[in-house]
C-alpha positions in Angstrom: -5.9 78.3 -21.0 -6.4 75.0 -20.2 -8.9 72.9 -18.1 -9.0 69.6 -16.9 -11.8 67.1 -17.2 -10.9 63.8 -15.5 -7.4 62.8 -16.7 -8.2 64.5 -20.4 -7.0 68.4 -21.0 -8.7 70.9 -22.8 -8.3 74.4 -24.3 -10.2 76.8 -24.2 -10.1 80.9 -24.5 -12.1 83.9 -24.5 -12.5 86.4 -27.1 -13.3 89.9 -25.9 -14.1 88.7 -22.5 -16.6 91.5 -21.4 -19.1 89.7 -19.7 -20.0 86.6 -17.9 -22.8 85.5 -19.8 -20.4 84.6 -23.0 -21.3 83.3 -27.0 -19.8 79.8 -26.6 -18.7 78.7 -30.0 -18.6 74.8 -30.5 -17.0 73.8 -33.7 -17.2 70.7 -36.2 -15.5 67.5 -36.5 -11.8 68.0 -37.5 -10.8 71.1 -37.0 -10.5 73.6 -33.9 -12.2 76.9 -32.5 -9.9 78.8 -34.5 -12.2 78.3 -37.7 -14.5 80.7 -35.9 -11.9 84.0 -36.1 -14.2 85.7 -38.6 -16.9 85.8 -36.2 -15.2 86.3 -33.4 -13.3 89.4 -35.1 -16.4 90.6 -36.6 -18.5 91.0 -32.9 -15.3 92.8 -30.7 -18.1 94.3 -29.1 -19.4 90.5 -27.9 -17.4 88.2 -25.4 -17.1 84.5 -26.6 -15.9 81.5 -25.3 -13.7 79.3 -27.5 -13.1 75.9 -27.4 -10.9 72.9 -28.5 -12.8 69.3 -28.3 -10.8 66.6 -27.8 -8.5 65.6 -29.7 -8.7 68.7 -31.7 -6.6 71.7 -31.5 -4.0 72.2 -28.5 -6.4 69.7 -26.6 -5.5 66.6 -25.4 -4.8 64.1 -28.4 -5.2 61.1 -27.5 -8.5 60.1 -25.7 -10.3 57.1 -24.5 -14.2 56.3 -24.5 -15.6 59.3 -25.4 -19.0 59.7 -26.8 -21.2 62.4 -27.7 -22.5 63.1 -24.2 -19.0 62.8 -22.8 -18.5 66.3 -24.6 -21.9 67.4 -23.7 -20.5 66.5 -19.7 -17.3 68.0 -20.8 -18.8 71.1 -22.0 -21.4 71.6 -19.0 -18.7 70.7 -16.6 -16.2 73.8 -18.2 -19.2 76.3 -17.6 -19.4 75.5 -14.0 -16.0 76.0 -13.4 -16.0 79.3 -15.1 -19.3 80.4 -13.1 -21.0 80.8 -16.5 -24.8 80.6 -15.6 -26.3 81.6 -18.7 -24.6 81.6 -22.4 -25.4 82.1 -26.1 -24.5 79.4 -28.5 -23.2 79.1 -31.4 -22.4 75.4 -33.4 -21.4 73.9 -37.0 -21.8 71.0 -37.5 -20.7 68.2 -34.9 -21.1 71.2 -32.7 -24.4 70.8 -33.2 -24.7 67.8 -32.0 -23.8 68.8 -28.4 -25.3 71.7 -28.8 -28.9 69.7 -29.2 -28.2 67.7 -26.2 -27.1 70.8 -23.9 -29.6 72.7 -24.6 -32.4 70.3 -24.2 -31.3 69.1 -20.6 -29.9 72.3 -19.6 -32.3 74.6 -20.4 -31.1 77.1 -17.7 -27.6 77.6 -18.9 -28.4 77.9 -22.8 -30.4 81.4 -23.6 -30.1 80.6 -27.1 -28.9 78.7 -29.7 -27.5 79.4 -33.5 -27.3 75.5 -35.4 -25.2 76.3 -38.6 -25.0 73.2 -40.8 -25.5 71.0 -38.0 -25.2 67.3 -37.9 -26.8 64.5 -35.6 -29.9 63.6 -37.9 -30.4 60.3 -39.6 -29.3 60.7 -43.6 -31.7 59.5 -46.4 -29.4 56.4 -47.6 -29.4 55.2 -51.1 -28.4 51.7 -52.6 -24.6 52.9 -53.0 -24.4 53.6 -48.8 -25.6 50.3 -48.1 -23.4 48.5 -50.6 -20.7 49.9 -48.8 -21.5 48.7 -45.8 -22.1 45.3 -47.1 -18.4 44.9 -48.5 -17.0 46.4 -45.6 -18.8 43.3 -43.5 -17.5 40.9 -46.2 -13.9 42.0 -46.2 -13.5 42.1 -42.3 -15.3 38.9 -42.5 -12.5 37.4 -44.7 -9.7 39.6 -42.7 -8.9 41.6 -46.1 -8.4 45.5 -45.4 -10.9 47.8 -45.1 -9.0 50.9 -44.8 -9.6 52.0 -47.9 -13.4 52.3 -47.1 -15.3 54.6 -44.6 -15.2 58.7 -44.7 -11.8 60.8 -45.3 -13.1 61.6 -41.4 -12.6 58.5 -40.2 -9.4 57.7 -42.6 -7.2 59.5 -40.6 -8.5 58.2 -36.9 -6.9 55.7 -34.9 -8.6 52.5 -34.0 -9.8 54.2 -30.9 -11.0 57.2 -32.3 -12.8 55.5 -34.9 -14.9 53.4 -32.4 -15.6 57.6 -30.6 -16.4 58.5 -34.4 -18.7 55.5 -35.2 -20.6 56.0 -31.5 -21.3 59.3 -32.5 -22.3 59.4 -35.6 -24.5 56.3 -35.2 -26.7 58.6 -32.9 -30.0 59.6 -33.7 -30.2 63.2 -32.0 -33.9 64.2 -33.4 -35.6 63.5 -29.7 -33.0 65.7 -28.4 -33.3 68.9 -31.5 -37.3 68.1 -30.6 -36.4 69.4 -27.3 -34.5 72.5 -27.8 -37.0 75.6 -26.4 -34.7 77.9 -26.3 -35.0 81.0 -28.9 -32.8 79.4 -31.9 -31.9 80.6 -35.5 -30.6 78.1 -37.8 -28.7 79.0 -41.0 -27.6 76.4 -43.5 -26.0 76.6 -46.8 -28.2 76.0 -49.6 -25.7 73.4 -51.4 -24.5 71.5 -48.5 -23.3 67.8 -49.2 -22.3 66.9 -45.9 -25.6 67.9 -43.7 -27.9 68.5 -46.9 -30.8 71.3 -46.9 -33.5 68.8 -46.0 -31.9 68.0 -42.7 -32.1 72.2 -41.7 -36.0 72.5 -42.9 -36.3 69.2 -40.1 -34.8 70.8 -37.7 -36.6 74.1 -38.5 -39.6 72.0 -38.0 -38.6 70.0 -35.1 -37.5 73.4 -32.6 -40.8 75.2 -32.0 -40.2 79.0 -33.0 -37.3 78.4 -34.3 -36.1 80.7 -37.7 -34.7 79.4 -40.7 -31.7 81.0 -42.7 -30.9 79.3 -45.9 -27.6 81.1 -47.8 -27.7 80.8 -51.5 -24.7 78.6 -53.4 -23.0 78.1 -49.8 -22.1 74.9 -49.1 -21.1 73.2 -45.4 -18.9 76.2 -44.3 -21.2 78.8 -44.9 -19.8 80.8 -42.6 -16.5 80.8 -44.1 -17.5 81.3 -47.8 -20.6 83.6 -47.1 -18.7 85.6 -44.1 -20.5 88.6 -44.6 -23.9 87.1 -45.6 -23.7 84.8 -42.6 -22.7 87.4 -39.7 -25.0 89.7 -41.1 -28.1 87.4 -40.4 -26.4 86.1 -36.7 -26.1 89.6 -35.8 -29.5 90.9 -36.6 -30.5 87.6 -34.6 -28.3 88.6 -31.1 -29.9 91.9 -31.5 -33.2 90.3 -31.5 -33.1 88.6 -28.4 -31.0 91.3 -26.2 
């Protein structure tokens, strides 16, 4: 199904739609809800709400000046239209990130939240990050190319993309994660390279109450690689707060 926000369309779908107060699964940068069919497939007694950000997925492709709240609006604006007035959620990674925001301004609609390997914390950067950045400024400066530099993420955007891609990950969501009082389980693979352990023990530290899962030798997908391990621990944690 399909909803549109402004001029831009996006998918969405439920997975064993049996009630109105759904799991909403929010997915990482790159990919599309689909990456979630182990869980999904796992819970056929739970209802979940799927959904494609922009320009992921059989959403819209191409999209102008979006930022990380525009999904956030995008996201609270979809719930209303569905009459959803209270949800579960679950997010990876950039997921996350919306995930902080919704549920620390819209306390009402989010019962609770499950962060897996999320992102939207400032990294530790070493000398090698901000060499990078240094020769990227010197060959733009000189009007050499630069596409060689930057993320495989960002590789592959176009130029309007990237500037959505830079917005977002340029934002410091701590305040936001500091916020979050909704009951909330975090689960992080213990060999992560992309949102590294010390980022989930912050988190665990910034969300009062919150309980820290750590999955040994899994890395960013934990929930992919540790499938078993990982809906083992978010189902004891759905049970919890029934």
């Amino acid at each position: 199904m399909f909803y549109h926000y402004g001029d831009v369309k996006v998918y969405y779908a439920f997975k064993n739609r049996n009630s109105s107060n759904p799991i909403i699964l929010l997915h990482g940068w790159g990919v599309d809800s689909q990456i979630f069919k182990p869980i999904w497939e796992a819970f056929p007694e739970r209802s979940f709400l799927c959904i494609d950000f922009p320009p992921f997925g059989k959403s819209q492709k191409k999209i102008e000046n979006f930022n990380i709240y525009t999904y956030v609006a995008l996201l609270m604006s979809l719930c209303e239209h569905l009459h959803i007035e209270k949800c579960d959620v679950l997010a990876h990674s950039f997921g996350g990130r919306v995930a902080s925001i919704l549920a620390s301004i819209k306390c009402s609609l989010v019962r609770s939240c499950i962060f897996v390997d999320s992102a939207g914390l400032k990294p530790r950067r070493n000398l090698k990050y901000y060499y990078s950045i240094y020769k990227y400024k010197v060959l733009k400066k000189l009007g050499k190319s630069t596409l060689n530099l930057g993320s495989k993420d960002y590789k592959v955007l176009d130029e309007n993309m990237k500037k959505t891609f830079n917005s977002i990950v340029n934002e410091d969501l701590a305040p936001y994660y500091q916020s979050v009082r909704c009951k909330t389980l975090i689960v992080w693979g213990e060999k992560d390279k992309e949102t590294p352990l010390y980022m989930a023990k912050k988190l665990h530290k910034y969300i009062k109450n919150s309980k820290l899962e750590i999955i040994k030798d899994a890395g960013h997908f934990c929930f992919l690689t540790n499938t078993l391990s990982f809906n083992k621990i978010i189902g004891k944690f759905w049970e919890e707060i029934q």
